[in-house]
VMD Tcl script that builds the backbone (N, CA, C; Angstrom):
set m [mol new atoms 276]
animate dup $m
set s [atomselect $m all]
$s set {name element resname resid chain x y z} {
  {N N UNK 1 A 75.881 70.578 70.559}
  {CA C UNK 1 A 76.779 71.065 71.577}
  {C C UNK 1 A 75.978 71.847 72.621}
  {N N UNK 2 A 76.540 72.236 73.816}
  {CA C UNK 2 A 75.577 72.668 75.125}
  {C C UNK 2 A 75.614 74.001 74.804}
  {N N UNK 3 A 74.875 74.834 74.742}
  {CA C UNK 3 A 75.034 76.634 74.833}
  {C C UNK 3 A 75.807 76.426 75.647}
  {N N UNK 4 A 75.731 76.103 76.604}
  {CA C UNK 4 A 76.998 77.265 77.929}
  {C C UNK 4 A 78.575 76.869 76.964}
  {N N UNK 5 A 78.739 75.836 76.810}
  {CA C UNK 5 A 79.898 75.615 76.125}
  {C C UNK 5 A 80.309 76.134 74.892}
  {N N UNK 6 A 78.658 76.364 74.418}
  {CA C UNK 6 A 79.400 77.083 72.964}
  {C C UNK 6 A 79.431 78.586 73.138}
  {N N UNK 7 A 78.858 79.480 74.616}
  {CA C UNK 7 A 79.215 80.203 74.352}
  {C C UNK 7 A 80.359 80.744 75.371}
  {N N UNK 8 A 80.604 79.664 76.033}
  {CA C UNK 8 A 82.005 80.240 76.686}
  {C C UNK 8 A 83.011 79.899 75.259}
  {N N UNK 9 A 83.174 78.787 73.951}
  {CA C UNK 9 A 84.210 79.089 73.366}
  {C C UNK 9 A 84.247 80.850 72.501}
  {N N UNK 10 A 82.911 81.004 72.166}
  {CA C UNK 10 A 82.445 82.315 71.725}
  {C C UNK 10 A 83.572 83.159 72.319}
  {N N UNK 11 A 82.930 83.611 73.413}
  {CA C UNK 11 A 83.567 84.299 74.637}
  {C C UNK 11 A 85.313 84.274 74.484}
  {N N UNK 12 A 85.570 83.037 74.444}
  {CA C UNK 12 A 87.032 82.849 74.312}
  {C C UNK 12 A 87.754 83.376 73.153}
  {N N UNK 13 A 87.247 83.020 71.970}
  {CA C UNK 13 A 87.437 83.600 70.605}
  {C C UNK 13 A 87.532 84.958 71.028}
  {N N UNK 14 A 86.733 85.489 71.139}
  {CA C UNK 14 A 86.583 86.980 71.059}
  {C C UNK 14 A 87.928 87.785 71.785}
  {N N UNK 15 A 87.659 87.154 73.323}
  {CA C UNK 15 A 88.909 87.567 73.963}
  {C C UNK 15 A 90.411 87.293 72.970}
  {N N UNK 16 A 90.214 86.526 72.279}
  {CA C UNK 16 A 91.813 86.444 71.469}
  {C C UNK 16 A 92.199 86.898 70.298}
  {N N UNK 17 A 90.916 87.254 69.745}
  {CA C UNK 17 A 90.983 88.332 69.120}
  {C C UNK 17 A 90.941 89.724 69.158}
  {N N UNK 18 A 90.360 90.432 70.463}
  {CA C UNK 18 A 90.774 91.365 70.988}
  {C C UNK 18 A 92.379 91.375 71.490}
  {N N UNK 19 A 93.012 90.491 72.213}
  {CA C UNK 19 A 94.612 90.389 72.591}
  {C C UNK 19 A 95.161 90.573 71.063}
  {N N UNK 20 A 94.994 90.326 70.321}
  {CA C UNK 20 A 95.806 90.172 68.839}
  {C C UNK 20 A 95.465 91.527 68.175}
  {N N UNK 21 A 94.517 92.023 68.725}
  {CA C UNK 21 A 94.402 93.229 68.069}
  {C C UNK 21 A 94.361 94.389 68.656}
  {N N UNK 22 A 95.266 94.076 70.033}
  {CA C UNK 22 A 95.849 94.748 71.128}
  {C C UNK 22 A 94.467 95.894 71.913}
  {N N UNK 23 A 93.959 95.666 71.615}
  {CA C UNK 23 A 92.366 96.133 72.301}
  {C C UNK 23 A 92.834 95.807 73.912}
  {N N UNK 24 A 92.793 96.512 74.841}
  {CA C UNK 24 A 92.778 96.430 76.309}
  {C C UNK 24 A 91.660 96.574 76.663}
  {N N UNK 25 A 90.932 95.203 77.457}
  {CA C UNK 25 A 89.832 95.401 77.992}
  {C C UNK 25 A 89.713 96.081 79.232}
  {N N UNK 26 A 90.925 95.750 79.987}
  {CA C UNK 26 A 90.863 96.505 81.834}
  {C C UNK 26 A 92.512 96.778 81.728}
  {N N UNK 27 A 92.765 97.912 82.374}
  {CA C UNK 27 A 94.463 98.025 82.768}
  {C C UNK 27 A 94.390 98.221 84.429}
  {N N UNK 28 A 95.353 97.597 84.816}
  {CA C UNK 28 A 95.973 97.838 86.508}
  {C C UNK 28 A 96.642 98.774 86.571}
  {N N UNK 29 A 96.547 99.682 87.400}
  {CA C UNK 29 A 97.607 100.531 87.228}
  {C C UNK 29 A 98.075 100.368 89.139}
  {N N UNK 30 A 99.257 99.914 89.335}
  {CA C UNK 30 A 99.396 99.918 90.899}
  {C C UNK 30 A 100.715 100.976 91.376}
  {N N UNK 31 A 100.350 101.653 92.158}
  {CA C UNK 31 A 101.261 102.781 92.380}
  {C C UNK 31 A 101.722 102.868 93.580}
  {N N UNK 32 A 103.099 102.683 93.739}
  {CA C UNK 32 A 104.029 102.506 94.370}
  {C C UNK 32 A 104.134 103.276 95.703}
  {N N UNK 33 A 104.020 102.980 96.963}
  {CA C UNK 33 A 104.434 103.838 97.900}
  {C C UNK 33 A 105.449 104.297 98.046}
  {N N UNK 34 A 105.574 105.199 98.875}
  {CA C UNK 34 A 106.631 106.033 98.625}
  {C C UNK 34 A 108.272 105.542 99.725}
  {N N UNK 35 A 108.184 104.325 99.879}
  {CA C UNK 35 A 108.940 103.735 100.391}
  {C C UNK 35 A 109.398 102.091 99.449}
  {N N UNK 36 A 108.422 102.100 98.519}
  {CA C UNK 36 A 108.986 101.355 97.566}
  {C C UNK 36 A 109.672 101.777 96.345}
  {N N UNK 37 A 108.778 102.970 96.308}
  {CA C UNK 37 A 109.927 103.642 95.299}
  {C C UNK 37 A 111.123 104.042 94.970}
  {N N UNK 38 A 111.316 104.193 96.970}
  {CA C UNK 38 A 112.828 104.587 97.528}
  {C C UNK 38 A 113.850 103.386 97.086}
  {N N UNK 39 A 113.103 102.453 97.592}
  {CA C UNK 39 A 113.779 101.347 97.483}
  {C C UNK 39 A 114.371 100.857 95.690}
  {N N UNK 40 A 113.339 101.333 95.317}
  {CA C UNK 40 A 113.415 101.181 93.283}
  {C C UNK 40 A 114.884 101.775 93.033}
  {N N UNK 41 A 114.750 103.404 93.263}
  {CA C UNK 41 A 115.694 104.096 92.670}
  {C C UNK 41 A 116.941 103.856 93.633}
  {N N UNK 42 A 117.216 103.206 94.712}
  {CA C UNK 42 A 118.279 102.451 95.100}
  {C C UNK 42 A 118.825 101.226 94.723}
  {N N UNK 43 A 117.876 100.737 94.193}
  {CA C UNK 43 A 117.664 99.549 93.507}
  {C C UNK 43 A 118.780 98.036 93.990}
  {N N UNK 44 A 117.999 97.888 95.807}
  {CA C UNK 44 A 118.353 96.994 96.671}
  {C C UNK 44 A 117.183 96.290 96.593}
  {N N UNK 45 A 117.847 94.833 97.284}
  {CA C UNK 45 A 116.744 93.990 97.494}
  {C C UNK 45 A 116.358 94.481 99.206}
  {N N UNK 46 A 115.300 93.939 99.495}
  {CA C UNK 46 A 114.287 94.163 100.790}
  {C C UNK 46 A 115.244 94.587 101.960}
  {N N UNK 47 A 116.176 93.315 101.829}
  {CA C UNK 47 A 116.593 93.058 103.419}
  {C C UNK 47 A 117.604 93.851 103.060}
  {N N UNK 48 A 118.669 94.598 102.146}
  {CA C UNK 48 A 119.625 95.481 102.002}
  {C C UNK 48 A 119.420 96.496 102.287}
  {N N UNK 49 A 117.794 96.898 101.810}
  {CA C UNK 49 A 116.850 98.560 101.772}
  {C C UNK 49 A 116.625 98.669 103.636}
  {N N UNK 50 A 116.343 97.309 104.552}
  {CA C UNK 50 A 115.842 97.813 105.391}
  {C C UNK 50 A 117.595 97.976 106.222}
  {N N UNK 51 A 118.346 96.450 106.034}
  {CA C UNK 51 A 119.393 96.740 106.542}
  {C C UNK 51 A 120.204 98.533 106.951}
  {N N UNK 52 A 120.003 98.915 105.444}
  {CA C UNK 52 A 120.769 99.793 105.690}
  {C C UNK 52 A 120.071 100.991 106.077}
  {N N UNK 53 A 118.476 100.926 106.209}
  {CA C UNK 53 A 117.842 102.243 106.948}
  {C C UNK 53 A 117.600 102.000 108.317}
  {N N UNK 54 A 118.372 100.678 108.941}
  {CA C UNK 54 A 118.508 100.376 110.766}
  {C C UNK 54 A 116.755 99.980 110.926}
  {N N UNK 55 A 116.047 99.392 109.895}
  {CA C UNK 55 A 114.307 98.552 110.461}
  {C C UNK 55 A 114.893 97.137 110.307}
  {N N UNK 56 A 113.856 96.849 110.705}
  {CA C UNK 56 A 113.695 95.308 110.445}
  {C C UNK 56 A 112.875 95.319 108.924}
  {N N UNK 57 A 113.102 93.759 108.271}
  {CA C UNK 57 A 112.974 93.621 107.081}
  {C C UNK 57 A 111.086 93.536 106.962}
  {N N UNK 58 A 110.559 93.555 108.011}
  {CA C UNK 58 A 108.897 93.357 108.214}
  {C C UNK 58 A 108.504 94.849 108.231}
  {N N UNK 59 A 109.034 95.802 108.950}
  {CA C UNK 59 A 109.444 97.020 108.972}
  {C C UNK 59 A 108.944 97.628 107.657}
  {N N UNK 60 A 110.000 97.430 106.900}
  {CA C UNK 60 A 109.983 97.777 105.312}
  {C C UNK 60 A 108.629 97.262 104.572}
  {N N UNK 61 A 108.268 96.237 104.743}
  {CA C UNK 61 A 107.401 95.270 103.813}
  {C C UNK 61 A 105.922 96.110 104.358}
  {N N UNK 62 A 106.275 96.305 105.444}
  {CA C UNK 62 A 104.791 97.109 105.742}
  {C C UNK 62 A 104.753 98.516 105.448}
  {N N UNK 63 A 105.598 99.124 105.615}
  {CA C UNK 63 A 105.708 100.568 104.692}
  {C C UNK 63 A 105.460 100.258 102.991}
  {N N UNK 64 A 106.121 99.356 102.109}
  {CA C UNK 64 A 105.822 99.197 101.509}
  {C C UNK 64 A 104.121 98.514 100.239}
  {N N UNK 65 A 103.910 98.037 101.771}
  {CA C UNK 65 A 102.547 97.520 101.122}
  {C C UNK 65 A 101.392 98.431 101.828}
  {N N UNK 66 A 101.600 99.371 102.012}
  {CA C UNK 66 A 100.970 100.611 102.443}
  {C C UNK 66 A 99.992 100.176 104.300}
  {N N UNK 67 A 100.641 99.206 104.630}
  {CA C UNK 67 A 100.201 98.922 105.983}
  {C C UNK 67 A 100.491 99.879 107.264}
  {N N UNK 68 A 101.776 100.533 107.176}
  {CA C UNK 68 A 102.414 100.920 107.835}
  {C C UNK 68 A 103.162 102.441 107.292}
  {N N UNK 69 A 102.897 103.610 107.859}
  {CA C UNK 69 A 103.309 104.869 107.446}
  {C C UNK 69 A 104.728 105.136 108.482}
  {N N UNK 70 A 105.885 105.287 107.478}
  {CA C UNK 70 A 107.321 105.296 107.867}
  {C C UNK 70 A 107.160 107.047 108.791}
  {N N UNK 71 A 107.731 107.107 109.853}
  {CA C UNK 71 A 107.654 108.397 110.720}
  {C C UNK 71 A 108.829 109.174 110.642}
  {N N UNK 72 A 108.975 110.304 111.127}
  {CA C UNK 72 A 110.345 110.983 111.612}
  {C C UNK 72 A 111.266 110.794 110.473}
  {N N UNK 73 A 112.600 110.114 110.994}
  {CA C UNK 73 A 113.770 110.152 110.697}
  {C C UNK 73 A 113.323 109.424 109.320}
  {N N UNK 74 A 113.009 108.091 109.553}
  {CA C UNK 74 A 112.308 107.515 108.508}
  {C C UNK 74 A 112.183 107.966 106.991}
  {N N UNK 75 A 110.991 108.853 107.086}
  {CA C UNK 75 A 110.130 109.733 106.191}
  {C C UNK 75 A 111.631 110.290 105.790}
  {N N UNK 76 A 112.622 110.917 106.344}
  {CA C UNK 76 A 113.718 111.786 105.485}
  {C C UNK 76 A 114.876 110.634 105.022}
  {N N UNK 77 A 115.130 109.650 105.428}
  {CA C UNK 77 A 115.563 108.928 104.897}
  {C C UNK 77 A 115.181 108.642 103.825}
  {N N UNK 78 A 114.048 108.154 103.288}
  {CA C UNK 78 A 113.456 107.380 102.269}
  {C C UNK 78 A 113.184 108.574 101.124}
  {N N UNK 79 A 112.961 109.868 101.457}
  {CA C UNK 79 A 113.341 111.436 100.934}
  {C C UNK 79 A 114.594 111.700 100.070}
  {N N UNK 80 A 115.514 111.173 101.228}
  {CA C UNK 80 A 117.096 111.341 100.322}
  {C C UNK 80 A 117.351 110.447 99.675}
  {N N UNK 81 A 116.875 109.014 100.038}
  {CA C UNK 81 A 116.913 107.965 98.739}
  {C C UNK 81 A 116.424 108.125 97.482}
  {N N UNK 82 A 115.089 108.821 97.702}
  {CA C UNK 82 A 114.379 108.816 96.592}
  {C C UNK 82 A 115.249 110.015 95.241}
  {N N UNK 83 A 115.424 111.363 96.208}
  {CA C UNK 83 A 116.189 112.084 95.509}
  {C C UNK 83 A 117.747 112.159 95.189}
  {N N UNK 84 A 118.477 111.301 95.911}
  {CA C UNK 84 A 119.796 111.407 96.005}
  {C C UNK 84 A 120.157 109.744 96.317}
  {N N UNK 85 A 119.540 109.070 95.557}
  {CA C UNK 85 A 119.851 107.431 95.908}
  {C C UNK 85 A 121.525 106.924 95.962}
  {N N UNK 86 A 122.483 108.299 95.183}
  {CA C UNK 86 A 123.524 107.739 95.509}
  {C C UNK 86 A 124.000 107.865 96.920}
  {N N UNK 87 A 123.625 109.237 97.321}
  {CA C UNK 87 A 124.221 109.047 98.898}
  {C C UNK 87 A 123.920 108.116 99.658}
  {N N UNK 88 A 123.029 107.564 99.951}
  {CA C UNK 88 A 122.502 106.538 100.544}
  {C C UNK 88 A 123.493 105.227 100.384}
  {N N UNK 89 A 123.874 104.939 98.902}
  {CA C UNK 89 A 124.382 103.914 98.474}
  {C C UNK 89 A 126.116 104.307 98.731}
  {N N UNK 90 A 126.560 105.588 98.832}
  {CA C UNK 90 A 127.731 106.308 99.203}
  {C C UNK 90 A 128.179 105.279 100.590}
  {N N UNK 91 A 127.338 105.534 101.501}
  {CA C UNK 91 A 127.286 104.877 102.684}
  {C C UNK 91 A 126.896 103.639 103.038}
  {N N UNK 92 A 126.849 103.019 101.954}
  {CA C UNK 92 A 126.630 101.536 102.431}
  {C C UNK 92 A 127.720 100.984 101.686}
}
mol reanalyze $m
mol bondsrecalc $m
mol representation Tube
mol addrep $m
């Protein structure tokens, strides 16, 4: 058999026996901006979250994927969602 092949199955073994024996080789940890989070604990889809904070739905997606930093009125909107998600939802 070719080394490279026998030791990528090596390689493979190993990895599945580490998964089975719940061993974590790398963890992701991805942390939420603070305009997706708003959106979490309201728990709307995109175009509802931007609908009802008066952006456009591109608006949102870029606050959310940290492209774009929400300003002003914005910033306290997404404030009272986060802490008071029912009012928000009161009014829609």
């Amino acid at each position: 058999m070719d080394k490279e092949l026998q030791s990528f199955q090596e390689d493979l073994l190993q990895s599945i026996q580490q998964m089975k024996s719940n061993k974590i080789a790398r963890a992701t940890k991805v942390e939420l901006t603070p305009a997706a989070a708003a959106r979490a604990k309201v728990g709307l889809t995109q175009n509802a979250f931007a609908e009802m904070l008066g952006v456009s739905l591109r608006t949102l997606q870029d606050w959310e994927q940290g492209r774009r930093q929400p300003t002003g009125a914005a910033q306290t909107l997404l404030l009272v969602a986060t802490q008071h998600p029912e009012a928000l939802l009161d009014l829609h």
